[in-house]
NUTI-227112 format. One record per residue: x, y, z of N, C-alpha, C in turn; residue number from 0. Coordinates in nm, 4 decimals, padded with zeros to 6 digits. Layout:
BEGIN
{mifi {X,Y,Z},{X,Y,Z},{X,Y,Z},NUM}
...
***
This chain:
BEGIN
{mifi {00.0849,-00.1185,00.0000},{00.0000,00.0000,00.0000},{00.0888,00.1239,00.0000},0}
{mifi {00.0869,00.2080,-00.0849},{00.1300,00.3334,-00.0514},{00.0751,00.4484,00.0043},1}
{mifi {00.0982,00.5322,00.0248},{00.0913,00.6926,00.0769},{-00.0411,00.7406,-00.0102},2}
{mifi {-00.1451,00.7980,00.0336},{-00.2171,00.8445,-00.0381},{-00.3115,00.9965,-00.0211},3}
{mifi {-00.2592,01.0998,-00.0581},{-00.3779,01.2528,-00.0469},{-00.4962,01.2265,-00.1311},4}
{mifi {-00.6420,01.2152,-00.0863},{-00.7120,01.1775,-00.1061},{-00.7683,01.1033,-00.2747},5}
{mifi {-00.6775,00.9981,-00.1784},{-00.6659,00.8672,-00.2647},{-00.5730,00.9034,-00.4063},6}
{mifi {-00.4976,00.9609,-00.3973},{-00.3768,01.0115,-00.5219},{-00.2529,00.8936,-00.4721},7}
{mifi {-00.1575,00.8657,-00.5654},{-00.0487,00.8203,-00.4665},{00.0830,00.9600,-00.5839},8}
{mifi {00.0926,01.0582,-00.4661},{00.1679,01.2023,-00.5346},{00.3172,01.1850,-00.4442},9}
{mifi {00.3415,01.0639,-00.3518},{00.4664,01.0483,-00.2797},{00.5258,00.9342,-00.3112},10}
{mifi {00.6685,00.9504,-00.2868},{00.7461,00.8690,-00.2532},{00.7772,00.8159,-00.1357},11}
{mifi {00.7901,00.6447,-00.1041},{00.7678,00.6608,00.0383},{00.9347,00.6267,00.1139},12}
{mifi {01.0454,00.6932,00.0187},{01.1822,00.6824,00.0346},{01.1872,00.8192,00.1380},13}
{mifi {01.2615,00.7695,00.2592},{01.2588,00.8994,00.3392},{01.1604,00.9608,00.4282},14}
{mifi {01.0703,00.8873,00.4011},{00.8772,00.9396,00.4476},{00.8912,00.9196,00.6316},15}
{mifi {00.7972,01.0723,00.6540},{00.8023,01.0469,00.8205},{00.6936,01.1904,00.8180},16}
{mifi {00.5941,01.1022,00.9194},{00.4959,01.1692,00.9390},{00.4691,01.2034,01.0866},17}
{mifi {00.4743,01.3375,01.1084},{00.4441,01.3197,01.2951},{00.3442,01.4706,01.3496},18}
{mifi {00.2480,01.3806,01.3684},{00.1205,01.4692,01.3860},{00.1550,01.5274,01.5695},19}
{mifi {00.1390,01.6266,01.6296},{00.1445,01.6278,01.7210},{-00.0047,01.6109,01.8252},20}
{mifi {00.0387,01.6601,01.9087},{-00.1019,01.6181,01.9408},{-00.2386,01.7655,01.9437},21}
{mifi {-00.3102,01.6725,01.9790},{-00.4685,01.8002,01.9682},{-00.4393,01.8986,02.1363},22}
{mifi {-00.4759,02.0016,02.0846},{-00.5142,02.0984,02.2227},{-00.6303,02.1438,02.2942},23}
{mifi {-00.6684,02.1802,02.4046},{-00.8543,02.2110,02.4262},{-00.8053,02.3506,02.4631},24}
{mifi {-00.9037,02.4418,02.4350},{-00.8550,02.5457,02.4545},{-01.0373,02.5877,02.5589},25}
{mifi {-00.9780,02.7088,02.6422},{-01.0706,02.7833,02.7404},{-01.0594,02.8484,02.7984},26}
{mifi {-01.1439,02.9772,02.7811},{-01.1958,03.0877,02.8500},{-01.1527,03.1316,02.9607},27}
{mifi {-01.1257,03.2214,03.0452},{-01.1820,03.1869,03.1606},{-01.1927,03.3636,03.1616},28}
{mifi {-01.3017,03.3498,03.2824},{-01.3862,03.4760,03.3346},{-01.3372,03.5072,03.4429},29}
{mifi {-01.3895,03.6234,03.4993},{-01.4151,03.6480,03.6616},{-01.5750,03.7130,03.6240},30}
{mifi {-01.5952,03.7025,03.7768},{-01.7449,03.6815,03.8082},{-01.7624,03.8084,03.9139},31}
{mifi {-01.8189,03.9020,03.9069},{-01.8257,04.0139,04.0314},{-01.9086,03.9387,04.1488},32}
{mifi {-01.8220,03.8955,04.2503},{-01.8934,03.8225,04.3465},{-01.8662,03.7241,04.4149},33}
{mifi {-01.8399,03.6816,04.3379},{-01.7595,03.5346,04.2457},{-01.6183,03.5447,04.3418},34}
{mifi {-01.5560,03.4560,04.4040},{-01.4142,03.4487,04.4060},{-01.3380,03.3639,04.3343},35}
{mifi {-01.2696,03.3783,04.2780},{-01.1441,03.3181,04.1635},{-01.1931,03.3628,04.0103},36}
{mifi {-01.2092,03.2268,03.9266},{-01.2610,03.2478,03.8300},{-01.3603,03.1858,03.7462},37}
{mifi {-01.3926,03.1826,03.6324},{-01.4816,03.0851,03.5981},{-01.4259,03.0322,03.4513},38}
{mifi {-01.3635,02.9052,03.4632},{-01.3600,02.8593,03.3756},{-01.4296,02.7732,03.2616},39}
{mifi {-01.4352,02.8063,03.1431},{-01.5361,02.8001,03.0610},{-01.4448,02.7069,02.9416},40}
{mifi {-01.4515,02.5661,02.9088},{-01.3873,02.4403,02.8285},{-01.4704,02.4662,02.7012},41}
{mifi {-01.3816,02.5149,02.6007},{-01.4039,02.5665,02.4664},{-01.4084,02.4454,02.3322},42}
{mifi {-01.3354,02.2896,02.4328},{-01.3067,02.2045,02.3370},{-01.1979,02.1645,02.2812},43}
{mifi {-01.1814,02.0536,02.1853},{-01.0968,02.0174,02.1272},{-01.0610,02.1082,02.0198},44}
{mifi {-00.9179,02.1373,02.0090},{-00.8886,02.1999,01.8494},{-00.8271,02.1402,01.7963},45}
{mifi {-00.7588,02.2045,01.6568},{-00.6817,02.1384,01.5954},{-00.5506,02.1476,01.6359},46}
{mifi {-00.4795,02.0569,01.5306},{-00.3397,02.0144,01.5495},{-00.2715,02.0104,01.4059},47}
{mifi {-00.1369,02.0490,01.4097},{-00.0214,02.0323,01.3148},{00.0399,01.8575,01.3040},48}
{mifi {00.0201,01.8469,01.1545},{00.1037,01.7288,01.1007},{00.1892,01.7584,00.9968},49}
{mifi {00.3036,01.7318,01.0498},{00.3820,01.7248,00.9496},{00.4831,01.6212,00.8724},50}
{mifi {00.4821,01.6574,00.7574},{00.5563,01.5371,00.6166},{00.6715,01.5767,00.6172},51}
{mifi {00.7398,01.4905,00.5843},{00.8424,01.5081,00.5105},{00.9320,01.4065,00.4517},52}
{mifi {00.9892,01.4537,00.3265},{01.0194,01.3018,00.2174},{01.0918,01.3272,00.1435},53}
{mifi {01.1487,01.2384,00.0334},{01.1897,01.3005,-00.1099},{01.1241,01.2832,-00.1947},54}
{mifi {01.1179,01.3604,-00.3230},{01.0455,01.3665,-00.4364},{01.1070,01.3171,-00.5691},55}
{mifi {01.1298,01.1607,-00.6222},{01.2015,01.1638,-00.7608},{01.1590,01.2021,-00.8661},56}
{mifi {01.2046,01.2152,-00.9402},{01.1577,01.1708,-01.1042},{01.2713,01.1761,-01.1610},57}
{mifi {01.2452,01.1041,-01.3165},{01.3621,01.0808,-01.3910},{01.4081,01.2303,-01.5251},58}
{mifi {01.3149,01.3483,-01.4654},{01.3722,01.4615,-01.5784},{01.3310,01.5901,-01.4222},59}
{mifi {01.3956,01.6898,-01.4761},{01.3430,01.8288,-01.4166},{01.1625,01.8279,-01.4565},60}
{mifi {01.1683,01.8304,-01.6103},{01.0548,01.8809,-01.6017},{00.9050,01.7701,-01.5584},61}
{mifi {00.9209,01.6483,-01.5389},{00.8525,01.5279,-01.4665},{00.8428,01.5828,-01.3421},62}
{mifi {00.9499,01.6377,-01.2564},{00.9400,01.6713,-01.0854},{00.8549,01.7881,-01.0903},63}
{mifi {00.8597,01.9031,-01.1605},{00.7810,02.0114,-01.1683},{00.6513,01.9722,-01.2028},64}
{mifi {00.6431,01.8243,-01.2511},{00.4603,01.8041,-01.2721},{00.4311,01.7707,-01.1355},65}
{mifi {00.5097,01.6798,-01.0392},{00.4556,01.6257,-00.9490},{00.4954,01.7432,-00.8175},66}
{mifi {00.5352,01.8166,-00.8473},{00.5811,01.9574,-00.7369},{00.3907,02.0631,-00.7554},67}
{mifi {00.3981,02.0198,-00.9201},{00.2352,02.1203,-00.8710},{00.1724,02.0717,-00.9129},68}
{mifi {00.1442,01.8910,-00.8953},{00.0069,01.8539,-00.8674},{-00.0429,01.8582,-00.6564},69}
{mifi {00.1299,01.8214,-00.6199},{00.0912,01.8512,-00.4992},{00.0455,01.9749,-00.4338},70}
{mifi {00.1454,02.0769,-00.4977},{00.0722,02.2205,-00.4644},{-00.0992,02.2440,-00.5077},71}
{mifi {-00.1143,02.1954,-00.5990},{-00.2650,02.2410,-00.5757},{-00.3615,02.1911,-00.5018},72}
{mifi {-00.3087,02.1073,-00.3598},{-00.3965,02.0781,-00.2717},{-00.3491,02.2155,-00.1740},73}
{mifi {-00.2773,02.3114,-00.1835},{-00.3164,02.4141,-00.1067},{-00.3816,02.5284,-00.1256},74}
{mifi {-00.5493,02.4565,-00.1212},{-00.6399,02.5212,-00.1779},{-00.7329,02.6000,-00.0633},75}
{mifi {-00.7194,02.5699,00.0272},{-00.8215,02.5361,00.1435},{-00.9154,02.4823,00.1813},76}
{mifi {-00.9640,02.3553,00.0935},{-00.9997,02.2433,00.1507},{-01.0096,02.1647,00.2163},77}
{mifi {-01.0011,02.0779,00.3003},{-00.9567,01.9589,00.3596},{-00.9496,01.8074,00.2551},78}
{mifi {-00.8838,01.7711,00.3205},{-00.8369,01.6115,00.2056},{-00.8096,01.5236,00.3330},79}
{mifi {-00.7282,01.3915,00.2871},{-00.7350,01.2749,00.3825},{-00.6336,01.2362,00.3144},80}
{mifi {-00.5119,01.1910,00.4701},{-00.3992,01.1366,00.4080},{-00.4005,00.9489,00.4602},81}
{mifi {-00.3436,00.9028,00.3952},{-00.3617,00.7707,00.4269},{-00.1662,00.7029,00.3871},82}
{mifi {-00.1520,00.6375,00.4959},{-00.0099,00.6140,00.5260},{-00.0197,00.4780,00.4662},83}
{mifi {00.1032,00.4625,00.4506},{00.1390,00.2748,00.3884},{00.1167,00.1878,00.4689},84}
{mifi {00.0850,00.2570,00.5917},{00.0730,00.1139,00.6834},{-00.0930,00.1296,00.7435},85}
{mifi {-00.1619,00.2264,00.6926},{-00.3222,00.1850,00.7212},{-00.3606,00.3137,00.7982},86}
{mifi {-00.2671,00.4287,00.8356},{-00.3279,00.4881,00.8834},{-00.3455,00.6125,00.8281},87}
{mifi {-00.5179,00.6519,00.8697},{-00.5569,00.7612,00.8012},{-00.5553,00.8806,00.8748},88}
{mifi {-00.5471,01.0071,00.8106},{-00.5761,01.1287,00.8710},{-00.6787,01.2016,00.7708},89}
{mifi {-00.7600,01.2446,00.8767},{-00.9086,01.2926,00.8178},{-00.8965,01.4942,00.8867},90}
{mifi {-00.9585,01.4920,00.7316},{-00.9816,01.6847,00.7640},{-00.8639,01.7540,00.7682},91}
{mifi {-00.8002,01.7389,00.7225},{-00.6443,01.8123,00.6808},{-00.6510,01.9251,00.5692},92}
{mifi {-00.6150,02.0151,00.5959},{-00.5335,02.1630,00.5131},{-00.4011,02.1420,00.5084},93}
{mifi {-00.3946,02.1498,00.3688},{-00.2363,02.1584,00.3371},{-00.2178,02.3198,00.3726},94}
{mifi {-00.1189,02.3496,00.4526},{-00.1340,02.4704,00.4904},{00.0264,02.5195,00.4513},95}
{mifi {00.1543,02.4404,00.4306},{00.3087,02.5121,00.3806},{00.3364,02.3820,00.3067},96}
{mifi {00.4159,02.4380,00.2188},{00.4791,02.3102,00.0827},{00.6044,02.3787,00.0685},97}
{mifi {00.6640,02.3122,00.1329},{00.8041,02.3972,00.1269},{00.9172,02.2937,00.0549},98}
{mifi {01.0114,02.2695,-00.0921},{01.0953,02.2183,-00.1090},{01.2714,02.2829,-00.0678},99}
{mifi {01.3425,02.1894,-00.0364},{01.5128,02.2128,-00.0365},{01.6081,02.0863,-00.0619},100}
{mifi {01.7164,02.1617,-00.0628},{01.8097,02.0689,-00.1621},{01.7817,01.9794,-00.2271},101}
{mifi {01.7204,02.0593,-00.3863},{01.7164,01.9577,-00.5060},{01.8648,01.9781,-00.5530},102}
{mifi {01.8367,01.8258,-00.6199},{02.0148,01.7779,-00.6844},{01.9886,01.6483,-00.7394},103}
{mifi {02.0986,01.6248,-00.8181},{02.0839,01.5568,-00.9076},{02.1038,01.3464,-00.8476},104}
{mifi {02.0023,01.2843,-00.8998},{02.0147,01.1537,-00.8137},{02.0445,01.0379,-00.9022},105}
{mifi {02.0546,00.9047,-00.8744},{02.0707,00.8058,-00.9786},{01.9899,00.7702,-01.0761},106}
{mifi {01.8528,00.8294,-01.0155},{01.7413,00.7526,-01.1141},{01.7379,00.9040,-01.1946},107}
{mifi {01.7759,00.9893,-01.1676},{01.7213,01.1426,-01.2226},{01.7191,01.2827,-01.1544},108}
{mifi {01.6254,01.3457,-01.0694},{01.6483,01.4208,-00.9966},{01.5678,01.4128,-00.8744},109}
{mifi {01.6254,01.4719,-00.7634},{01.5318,01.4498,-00.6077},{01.5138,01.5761,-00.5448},110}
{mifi {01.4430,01.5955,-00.4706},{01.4053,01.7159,-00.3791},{01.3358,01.6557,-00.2379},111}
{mifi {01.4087,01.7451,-00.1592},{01.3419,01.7132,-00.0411},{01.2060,01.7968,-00.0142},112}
{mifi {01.1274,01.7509,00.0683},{01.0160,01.8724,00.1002},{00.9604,01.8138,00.2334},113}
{mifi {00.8909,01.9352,00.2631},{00.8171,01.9457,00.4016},{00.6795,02.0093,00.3575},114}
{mifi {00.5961,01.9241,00.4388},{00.4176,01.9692,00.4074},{00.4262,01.9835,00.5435},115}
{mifi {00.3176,02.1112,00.5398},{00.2245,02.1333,00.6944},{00.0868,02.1154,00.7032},116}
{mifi {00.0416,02.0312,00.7414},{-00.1277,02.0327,00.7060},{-00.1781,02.0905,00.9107},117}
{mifi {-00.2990,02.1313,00.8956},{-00.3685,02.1295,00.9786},{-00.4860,02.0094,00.9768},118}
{mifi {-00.5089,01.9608,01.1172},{-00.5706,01.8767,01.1231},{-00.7166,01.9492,01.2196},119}
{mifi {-00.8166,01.9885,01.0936},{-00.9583,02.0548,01.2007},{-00.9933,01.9628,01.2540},120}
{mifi {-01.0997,02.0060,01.3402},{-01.1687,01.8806,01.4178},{-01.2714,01.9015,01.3784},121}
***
């Protein structure tokens, strides 16, 4: 099984590491005229940052520039669903940074590294 943005397979899974951190609850809090201390008010679960990162082959420059902006155009503001080689999914994601560095030249052709930031809504 490979790597999949909603249901595409746009990765390589040479290098691949995915590490979502975790969710936060975020809340309020008041004072109350009367009241001593405060009043805290539980706002819920939010979201959380996942982040990719991998290399990108292909065997010409201009092959990597197809697969450099088919991935960019998931930073649309949508949400999509990533699904890992080993079964696990992430649901409700924004690609939110697509950042590539050190492209150079590789055996099969050319490589680039990159880093995705998605947000994970709830």
């Amino acid at each position: 099984m490979n790597i999949t943005l909603d249901g595409q397979m746009l990765f390589d899974e040479q290098d691949l590491e995915i590490q979502p951190s975790g969710f936060n609850r975020t809340s309020m809090e008041k004072s109350v005229p009367g009241l001593n201390g405060v009043l805290s008010i539980d706002l819920g679960q939010r979201s959380r940052e996942i982040k990719q990162k991998g290399t990108l082959q292909a065997k010409s420059s201009r092959l990597l520039d197809k697969r450099i902006a088919a991935i960019s155009a998931f930073i649309d503001g949508d949400t999509h669903k990533l699904v890992t080689n080993a079964g696990r999914q992430f649901d409700n994601l924004r690609m939110d940074v697509f950042k590539l560095y050190n492209e150079r030249i590789s055996g099969a052709g050319v490589a680039v590294d990159y880093e995705i930031v998605y947000t994970q809504l709830d």
